[in-house]
PDB file of the backbone (N, CA, C, O) and the ligand in Angstrom, with CONECT records:
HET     ZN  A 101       1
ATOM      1  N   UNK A   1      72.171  12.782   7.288  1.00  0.00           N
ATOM      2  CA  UNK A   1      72.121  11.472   6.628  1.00  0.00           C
ATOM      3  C   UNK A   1      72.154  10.381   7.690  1.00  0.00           C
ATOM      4  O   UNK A   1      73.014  10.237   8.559  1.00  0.00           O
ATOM      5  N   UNK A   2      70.886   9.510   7.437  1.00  0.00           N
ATOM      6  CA  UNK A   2      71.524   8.534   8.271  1.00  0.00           C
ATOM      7  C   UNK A   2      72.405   7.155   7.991  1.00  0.00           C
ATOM      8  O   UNK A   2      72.501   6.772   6.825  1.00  0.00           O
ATOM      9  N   UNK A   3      72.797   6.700   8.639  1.00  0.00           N
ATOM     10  CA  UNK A   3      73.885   5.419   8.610  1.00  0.00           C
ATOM     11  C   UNK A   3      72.169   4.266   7.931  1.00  0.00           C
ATOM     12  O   UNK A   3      70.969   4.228   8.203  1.00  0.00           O
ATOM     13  N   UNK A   4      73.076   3.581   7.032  1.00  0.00           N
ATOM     14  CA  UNK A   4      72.239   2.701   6.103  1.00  0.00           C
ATOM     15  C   UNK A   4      71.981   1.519   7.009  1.00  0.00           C
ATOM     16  O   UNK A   4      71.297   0.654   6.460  1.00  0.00           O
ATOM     17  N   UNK A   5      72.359   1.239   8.302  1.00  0.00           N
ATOM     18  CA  UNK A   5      72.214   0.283   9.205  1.00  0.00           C
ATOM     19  C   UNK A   5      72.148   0.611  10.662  1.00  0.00           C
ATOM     20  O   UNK A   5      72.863   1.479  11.162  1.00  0.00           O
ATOM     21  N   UNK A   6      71.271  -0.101  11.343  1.00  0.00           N
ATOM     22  CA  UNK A   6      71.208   0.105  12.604  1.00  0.00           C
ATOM     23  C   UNK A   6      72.633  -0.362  14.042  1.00  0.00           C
ATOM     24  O   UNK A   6      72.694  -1.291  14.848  1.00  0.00           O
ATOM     25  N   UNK A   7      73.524   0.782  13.766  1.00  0.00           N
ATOM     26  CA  UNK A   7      75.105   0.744  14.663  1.00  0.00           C
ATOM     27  C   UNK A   7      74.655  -0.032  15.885  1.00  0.00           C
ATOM     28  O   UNK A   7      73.814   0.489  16.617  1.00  0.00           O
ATOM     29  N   UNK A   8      75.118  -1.174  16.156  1.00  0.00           N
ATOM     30  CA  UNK A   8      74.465  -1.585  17.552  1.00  0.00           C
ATOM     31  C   UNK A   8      75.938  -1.728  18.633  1.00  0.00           C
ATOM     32  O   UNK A   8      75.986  -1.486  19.839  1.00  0.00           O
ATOM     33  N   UNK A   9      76.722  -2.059  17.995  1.00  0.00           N
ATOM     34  CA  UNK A   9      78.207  -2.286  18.486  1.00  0.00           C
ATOM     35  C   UNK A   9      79.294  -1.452  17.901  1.00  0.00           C
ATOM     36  O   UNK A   9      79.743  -1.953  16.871  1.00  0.00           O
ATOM     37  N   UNK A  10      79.784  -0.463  18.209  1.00  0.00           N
ATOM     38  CA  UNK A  10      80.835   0.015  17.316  1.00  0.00           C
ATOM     39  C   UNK A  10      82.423  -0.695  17.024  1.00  0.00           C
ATOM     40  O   UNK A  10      83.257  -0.620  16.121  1.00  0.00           O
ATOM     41  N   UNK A  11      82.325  -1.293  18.117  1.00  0.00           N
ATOM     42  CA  UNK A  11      83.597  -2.196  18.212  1.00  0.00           C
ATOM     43  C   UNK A  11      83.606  -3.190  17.210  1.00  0.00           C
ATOM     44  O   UNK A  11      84.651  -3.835  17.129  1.00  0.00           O
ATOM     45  N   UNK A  12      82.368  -3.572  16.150  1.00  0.00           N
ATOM     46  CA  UNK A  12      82.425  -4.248  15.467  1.00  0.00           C
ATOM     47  C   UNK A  12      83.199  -3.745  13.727  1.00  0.00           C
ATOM     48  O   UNK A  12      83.324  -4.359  12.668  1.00  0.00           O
ATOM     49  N   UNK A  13      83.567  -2.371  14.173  1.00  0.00           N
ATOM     50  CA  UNK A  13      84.034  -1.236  13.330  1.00  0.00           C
ATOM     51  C   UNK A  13      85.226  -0.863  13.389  1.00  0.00           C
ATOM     52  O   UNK A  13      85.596  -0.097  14.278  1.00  0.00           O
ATOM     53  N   UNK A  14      86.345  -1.503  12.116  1.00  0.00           N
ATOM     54  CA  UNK A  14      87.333  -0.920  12.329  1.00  0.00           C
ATOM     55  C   UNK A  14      87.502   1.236  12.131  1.00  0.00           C
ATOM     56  O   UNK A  14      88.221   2.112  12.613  1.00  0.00           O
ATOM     57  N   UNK A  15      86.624   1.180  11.381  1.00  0.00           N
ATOM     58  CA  UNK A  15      86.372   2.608  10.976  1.00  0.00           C
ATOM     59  C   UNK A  15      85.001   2.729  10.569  1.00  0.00           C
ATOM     60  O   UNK A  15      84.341   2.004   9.824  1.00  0.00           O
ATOM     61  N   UNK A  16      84.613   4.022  11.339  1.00  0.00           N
ATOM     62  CA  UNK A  16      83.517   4.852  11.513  1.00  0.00           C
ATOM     63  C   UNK A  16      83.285   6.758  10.871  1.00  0.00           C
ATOM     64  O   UNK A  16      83.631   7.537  11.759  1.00  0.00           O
ATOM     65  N   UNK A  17      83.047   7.108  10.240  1.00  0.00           N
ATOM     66  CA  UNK A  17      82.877   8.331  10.089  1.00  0.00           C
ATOM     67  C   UNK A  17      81.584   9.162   9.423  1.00  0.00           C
ATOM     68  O   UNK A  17      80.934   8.505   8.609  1.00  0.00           O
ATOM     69  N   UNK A  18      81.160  10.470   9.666  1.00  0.00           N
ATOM     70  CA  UNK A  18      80.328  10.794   8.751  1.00  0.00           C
ATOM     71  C   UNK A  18      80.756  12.415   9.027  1.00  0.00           C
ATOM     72  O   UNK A  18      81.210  13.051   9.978  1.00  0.00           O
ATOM     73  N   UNK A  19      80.414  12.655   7.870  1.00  0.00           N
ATOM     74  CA  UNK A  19      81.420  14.046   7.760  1.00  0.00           C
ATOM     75  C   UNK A  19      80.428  15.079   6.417  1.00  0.00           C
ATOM     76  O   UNK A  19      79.635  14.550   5.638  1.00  0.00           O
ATOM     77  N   UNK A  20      80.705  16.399   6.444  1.00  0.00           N
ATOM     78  CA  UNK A  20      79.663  17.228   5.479  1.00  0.00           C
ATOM     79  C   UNK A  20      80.957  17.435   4.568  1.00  0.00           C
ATOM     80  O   UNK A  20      82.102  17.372   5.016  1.00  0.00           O
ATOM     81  N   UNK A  21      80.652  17.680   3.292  1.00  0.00           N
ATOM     82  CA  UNK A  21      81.459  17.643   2.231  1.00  0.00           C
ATOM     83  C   UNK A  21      81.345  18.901   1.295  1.00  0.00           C
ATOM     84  O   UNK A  21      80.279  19.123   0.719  1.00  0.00           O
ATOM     85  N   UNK A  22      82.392  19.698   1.142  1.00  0.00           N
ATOM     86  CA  UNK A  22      82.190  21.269   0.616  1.00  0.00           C
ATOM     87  C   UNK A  22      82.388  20.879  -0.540  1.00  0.00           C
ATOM     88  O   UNK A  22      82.948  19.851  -0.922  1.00  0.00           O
ATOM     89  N   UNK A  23      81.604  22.279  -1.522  1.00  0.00           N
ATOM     90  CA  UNK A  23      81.369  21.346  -2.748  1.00  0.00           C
ATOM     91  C   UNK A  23      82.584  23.280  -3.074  1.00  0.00           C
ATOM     92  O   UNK A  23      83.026  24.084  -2.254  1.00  0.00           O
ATOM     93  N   UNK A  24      82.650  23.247  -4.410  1.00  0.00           N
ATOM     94  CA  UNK A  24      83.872  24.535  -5.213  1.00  0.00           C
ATOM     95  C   UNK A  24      83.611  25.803  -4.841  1.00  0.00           C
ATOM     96  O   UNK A  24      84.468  26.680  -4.941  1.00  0.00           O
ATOM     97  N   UNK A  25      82.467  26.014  -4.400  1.00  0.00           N
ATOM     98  CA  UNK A  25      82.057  27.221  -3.645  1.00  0.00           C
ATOM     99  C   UNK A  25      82.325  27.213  -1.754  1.00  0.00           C
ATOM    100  O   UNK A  25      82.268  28.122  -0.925  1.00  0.00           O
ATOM    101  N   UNK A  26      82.586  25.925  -1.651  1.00  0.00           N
ATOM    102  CA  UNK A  26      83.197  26.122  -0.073  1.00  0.00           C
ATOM    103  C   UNK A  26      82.090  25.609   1.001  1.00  0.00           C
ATOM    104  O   UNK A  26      82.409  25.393   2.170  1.00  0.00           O
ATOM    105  N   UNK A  27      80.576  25.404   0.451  1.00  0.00           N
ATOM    106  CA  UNK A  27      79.198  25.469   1.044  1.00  0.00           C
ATOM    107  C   UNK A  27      79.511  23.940   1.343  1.00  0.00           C
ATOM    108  O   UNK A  27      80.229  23.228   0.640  1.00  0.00           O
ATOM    109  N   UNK A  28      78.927  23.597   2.373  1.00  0.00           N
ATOM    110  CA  UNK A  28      78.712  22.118   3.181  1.00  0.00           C
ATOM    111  C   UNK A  28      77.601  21.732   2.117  1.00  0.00           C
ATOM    112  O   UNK A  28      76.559  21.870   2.757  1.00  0.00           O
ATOM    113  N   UNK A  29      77.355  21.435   1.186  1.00  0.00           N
ATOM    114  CA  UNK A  29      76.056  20.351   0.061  1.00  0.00           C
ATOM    115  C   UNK A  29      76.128  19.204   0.385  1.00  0.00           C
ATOM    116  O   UNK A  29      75.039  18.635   0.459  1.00  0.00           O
ATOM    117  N   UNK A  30      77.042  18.591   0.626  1.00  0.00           N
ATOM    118  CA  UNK A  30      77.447  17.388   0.383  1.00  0.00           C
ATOM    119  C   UNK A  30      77.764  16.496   1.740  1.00  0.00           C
ATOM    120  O   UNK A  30      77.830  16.963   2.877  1.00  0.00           O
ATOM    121  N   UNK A  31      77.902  15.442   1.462  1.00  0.00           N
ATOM    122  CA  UNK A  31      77.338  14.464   3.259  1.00  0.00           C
ATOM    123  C   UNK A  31      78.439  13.039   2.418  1.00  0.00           C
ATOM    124  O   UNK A  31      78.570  12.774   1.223  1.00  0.00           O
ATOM    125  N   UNK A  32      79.092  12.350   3.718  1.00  0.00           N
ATOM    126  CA  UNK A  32      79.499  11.419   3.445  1.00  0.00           C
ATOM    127  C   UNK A  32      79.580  10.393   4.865  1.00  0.00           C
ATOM    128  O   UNK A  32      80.096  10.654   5.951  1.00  0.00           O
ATOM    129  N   UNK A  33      78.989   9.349   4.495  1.00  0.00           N
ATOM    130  CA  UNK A  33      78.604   8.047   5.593  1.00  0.00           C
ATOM    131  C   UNK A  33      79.810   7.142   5.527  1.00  0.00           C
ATOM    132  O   UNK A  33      79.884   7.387   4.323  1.00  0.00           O
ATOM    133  N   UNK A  34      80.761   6.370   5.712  1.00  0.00           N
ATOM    134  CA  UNK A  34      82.054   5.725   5.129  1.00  0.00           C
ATOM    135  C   UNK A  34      81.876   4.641   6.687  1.00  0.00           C
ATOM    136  O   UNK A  34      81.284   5.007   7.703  1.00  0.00           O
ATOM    137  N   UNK A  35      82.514   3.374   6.509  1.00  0.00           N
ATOM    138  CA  UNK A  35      82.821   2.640   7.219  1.00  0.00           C
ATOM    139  C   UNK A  35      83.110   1.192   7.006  1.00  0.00           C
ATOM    140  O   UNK A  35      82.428   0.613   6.161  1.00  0.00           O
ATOM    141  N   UNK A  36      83.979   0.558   7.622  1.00  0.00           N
ATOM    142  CA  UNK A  36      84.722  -0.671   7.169  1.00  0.00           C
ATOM    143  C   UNK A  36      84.300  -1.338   8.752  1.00  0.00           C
ATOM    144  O   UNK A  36      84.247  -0.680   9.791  1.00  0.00           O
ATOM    145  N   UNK A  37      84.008  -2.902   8.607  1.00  0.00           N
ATOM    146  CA  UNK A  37      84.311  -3.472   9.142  1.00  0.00           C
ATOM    147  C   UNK A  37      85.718  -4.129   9.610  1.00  0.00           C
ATOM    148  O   UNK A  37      86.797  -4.046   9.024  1.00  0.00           O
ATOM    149  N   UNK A  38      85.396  -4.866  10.932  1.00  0.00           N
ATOM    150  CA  UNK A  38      86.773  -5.673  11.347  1.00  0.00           C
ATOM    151  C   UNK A  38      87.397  -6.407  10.715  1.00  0.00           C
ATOM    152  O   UNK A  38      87.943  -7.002  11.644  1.00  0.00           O
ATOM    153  N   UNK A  39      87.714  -6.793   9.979  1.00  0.00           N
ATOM    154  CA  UNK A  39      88.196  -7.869   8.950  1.00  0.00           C
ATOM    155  C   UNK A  39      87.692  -7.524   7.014  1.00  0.00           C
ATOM    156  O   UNK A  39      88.114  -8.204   6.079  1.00  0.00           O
ATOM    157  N   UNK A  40      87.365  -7.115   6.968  1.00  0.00           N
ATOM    158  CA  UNK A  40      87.162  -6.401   6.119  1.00  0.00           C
ATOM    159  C   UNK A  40      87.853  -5.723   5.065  1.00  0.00           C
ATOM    160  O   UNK A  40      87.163  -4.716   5.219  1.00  0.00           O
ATOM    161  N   UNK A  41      88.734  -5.349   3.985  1.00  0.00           N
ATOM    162  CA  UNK A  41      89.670  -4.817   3.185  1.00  0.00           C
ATOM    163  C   UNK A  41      88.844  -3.557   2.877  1.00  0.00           C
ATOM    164  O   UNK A  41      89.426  -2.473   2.909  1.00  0.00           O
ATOM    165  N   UNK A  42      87.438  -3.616   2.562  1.00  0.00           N
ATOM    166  CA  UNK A  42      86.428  -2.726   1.587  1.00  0.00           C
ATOM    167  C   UNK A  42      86.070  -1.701   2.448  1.00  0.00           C
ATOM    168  O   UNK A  42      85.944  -2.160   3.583  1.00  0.00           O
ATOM    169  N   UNK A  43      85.829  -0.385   2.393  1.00  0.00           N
ATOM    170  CA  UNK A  43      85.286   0.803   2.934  1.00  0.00           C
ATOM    171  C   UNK A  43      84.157   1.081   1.909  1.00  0.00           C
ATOM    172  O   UNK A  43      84.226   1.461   0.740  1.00  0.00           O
ATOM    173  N   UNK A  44      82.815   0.698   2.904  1.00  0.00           N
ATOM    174  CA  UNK A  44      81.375   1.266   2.231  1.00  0.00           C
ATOM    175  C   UNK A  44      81.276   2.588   2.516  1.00  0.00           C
ATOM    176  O   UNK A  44      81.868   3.266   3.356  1.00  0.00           O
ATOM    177  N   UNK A  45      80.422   2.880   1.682  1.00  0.00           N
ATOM    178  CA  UNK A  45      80.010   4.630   1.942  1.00  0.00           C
ATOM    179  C   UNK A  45      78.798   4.796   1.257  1.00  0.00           C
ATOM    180  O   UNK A  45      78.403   4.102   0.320  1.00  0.00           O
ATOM    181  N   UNK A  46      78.370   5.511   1.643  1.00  0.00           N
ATOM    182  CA  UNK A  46      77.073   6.382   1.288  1.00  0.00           C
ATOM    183  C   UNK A  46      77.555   7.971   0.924  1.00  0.00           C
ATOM    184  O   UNK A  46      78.357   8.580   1.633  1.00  0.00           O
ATOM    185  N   UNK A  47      76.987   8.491  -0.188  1.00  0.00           N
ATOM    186  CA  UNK A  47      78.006   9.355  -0.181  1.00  0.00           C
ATOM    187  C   UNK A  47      76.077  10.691  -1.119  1.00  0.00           C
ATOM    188  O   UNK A  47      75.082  10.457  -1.806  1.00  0.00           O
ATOM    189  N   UNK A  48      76.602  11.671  -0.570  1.00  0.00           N
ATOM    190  CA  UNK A  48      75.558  12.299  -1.047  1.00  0.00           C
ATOM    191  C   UNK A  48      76.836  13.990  -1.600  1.00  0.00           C
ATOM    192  O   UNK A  48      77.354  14.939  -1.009  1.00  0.00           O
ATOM    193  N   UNK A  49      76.784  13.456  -3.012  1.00  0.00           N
ATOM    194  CA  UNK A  49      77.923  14.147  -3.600  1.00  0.00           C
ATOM    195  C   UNK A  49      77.342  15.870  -3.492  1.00  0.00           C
ATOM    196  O   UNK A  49      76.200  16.297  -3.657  1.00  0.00           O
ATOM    197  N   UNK A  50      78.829  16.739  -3.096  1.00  0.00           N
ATOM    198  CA  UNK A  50      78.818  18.183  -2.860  1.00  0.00           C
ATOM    199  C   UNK A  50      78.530  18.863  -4.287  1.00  0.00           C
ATOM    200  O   UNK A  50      78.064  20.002  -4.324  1.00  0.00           O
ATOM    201  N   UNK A  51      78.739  18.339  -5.147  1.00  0.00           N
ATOM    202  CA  UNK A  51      78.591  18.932  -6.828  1.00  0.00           C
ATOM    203  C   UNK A  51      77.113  18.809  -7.409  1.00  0.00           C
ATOM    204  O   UNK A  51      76.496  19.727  -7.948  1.00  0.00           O
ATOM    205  N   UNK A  52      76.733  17.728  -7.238  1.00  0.00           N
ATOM    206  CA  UNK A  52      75.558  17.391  -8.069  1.00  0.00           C
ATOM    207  C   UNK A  52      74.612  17.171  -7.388  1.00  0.00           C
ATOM    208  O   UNK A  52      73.530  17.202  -7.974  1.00  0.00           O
ATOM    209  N   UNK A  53      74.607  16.857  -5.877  1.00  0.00           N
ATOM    210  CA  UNK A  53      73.764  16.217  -4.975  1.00  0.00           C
ATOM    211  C   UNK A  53      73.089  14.382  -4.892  1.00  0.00           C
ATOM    212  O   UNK A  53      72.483  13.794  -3.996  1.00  0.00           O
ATOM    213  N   UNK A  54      73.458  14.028  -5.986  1.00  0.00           N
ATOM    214  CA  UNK A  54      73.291  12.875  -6.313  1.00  0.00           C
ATOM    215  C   UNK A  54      73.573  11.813  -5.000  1.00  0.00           C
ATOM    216  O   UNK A  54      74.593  11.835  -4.311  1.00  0.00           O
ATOM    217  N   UNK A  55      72.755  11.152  -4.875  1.00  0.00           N
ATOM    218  CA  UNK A  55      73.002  10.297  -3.510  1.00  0.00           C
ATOM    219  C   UNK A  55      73.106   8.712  -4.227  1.00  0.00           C
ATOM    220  O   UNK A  55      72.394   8.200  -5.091  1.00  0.00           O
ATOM    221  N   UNK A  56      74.393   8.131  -3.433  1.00  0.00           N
ATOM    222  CA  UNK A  56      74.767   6.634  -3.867  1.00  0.00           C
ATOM    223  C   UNK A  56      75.715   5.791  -2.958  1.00  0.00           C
ATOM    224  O   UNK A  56      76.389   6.252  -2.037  1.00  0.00           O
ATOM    225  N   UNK A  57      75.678   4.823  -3.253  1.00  0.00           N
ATOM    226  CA  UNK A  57      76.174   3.939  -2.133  1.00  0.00           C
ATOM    227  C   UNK A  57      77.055   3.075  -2.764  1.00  0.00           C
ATOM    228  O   UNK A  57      76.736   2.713  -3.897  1.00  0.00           O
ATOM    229  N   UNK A  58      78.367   2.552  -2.165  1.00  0.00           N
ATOM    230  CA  UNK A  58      79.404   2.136  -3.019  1.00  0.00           C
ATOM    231  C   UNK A  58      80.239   1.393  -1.818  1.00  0.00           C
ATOM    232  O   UNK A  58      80.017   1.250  -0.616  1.00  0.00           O
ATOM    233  N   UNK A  59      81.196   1.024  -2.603  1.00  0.00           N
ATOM    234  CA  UNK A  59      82.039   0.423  -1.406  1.00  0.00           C
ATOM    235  C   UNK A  59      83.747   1.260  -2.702  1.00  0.00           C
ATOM    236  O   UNK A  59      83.895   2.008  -3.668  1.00  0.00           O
ATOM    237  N   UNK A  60      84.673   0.312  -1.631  1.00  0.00           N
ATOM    238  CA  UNK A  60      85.987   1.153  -2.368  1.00  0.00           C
ATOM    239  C   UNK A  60      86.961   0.461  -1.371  1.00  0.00           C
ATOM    240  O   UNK A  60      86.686   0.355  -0.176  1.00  0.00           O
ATOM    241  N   UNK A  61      88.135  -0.012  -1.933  1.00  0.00           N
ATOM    242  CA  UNK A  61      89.350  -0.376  -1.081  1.00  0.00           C
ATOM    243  C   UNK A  61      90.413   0.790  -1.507  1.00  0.00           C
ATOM    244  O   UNK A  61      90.819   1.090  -2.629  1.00  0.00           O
ATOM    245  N   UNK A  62      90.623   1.165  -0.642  1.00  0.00           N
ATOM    246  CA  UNK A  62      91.927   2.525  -0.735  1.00  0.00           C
ATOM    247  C   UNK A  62      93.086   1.628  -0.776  1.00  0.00           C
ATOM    248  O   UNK A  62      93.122   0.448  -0.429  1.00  0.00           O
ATOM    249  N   UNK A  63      93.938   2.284  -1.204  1.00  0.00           N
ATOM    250  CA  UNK A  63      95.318   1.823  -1.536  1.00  0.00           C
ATOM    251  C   UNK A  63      96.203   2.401  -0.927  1.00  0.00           C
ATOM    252  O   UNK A  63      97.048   1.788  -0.274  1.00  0.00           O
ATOM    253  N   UNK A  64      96.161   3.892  -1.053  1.00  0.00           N
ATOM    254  CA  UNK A  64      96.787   4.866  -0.400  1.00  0.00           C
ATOM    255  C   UNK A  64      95.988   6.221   0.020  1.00  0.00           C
ATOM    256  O   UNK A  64      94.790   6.410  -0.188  1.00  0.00           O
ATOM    257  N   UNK A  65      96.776   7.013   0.572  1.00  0.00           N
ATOM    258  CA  UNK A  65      96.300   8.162   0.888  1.00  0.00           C
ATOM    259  C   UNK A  65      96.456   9.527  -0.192  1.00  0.00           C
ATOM    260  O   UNK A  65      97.531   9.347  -0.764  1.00  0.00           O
ATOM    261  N   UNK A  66      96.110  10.234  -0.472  1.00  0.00           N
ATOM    262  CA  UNK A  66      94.228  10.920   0.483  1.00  0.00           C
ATOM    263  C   UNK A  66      93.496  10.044  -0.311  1.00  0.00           C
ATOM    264  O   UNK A  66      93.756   9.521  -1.395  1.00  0.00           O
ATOM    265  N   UNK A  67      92.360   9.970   0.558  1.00  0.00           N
ATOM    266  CA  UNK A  67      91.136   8.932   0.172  1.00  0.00           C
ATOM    267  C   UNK A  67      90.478   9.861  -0.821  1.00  0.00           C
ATOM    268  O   UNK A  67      90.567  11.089  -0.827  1.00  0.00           O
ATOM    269  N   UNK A  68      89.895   9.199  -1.548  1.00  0.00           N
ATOM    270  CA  UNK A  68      89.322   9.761  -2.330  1.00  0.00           C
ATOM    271  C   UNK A  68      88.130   9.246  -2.815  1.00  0.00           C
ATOM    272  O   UNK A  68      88.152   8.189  -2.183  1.00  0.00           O
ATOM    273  N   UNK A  69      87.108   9.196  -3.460  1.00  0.00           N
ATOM    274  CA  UNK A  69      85.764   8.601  -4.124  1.00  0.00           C
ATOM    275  C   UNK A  69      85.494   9.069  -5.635  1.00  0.00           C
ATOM    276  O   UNK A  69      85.804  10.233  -5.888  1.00  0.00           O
ATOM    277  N   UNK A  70      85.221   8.678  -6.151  1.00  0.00           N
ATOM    278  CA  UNK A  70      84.705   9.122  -7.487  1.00  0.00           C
ATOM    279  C   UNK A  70      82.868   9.187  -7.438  1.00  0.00           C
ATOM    280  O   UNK A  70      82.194   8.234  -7.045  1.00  0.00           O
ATOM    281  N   UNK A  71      82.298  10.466  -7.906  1.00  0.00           N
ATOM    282  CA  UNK A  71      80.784  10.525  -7.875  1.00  0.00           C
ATOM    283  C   UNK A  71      80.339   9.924  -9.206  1.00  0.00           C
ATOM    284  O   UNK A  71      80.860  10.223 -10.281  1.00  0.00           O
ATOM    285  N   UNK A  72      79.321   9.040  -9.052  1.00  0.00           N
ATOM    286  CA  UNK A  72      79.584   7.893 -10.074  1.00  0.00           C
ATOM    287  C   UNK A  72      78.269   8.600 -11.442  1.00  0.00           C
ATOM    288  O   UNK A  72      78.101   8.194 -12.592  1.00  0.00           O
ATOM    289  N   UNK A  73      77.644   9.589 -10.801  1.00  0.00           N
ATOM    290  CA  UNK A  73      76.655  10.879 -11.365  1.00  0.00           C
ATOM    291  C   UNK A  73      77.104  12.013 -12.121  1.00  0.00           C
ATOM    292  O   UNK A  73      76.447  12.614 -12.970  1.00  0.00           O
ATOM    293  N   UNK A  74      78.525  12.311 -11.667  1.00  0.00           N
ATOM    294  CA  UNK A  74      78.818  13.711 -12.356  1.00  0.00           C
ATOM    295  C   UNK A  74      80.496  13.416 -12.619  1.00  0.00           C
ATOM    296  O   UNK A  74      81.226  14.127 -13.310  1.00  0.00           O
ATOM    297  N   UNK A  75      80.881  12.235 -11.916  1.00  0.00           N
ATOM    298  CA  UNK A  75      82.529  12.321 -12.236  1.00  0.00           C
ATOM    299  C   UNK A  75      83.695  12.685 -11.617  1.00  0.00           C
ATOM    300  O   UNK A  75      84.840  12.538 -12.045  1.00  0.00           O
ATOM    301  N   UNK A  76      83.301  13.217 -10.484  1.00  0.00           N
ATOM    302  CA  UNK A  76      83.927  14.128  -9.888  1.00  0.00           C
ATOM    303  C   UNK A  76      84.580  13.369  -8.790  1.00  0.00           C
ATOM    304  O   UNK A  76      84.054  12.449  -8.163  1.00  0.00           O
ATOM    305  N   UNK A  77      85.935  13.904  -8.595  1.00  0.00           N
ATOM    306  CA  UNK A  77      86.563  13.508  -7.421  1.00  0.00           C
ATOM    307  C   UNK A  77      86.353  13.740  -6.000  1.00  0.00           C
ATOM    308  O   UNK A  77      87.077  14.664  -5.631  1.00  0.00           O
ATOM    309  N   UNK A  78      85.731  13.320  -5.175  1.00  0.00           N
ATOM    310  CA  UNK A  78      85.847  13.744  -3.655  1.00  0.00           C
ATOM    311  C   UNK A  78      86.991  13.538  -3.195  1.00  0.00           C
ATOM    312  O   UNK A  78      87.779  12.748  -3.715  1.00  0.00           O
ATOM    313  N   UNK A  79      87.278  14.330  -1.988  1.00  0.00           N
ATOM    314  CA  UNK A  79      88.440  14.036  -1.190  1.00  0.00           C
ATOM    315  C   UNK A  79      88.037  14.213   0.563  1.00  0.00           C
ATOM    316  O   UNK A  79      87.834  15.111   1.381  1.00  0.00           O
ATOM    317  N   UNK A  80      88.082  12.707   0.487  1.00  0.00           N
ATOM    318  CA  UNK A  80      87.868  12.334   2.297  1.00  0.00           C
ATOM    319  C   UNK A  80      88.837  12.928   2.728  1.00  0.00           C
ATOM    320  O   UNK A  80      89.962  12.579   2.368  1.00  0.00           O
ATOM    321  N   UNK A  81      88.624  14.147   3.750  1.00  0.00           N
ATOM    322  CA  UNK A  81      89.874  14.502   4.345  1.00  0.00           C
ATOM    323  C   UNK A  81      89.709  13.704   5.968  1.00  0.00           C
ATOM    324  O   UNK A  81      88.738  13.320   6.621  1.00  0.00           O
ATOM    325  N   UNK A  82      91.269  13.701   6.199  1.00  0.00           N
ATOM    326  CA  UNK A  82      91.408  13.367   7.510  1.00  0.00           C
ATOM    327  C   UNK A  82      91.015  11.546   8.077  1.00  0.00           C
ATOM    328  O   UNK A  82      90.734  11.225   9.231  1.00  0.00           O
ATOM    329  N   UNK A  83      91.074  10.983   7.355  1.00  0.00           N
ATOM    330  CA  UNK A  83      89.882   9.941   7.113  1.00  0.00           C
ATOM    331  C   UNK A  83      90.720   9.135   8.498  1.00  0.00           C
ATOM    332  O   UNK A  83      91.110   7.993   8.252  1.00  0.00           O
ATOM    333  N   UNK A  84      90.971   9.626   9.763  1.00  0.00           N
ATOM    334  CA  UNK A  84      91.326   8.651  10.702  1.00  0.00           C
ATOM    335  C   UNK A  84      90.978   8.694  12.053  1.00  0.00           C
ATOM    336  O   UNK A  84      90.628   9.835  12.356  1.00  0.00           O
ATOM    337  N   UNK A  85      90.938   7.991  12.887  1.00  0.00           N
ATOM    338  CA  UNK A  85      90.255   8.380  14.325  1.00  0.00           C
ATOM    339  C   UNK A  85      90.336   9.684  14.846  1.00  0.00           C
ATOM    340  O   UNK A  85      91.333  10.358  14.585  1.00  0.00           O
ATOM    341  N   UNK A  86      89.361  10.174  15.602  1.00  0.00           N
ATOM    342  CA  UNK A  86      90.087  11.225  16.194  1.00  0.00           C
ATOM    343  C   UNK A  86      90.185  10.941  17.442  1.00  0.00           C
ATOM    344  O   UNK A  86      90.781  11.703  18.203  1.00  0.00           O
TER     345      UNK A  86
HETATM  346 ZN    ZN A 101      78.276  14.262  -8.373  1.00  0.00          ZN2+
END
């Protein structure tokens, strides 16, 4: 998947990630693009759901942890694991 914008600065990024997403059978289907700017509250994502395959783009302010997404196609809960620098 690619990033919905051309990354020219990453420093302009408080958070960066893209990560493959196992769908109930354990199989990588699924793709997730996520990133917040510097100032920013909102975490966008692109999210190409592990269940249905359905591809969509959203934003989301987390509250707490584990992150999570809702697939706005089938319903289903994702769970961003790990969702922090490495
Ligand atoms: Zn779905």
């Amino acid at each position: 998947m690619k990033p919905p914008f051309e990354i020219k600065g990453i420093k302009d990024f408080a958070y960066i990630t893209s990560r493959k997403l196992p769908n109930e059978q354990g199989e990588k289907s699924g793709e997730v693009f996520m990133w917040r700017r510097k100032g920013e509250e909102e975490f966008n994502y692109k999210l190409k759901c592990p269940y249905c395959g359905d591809e969509q783009e959203s934003s989301v302010v987390f509250k707490r942890r584990p992150y999570r997404v809702r697939c706005s196609n089938c319903g289903k809960s994702i769970l961003i694991e790990k969702l922090s620098k490495k």
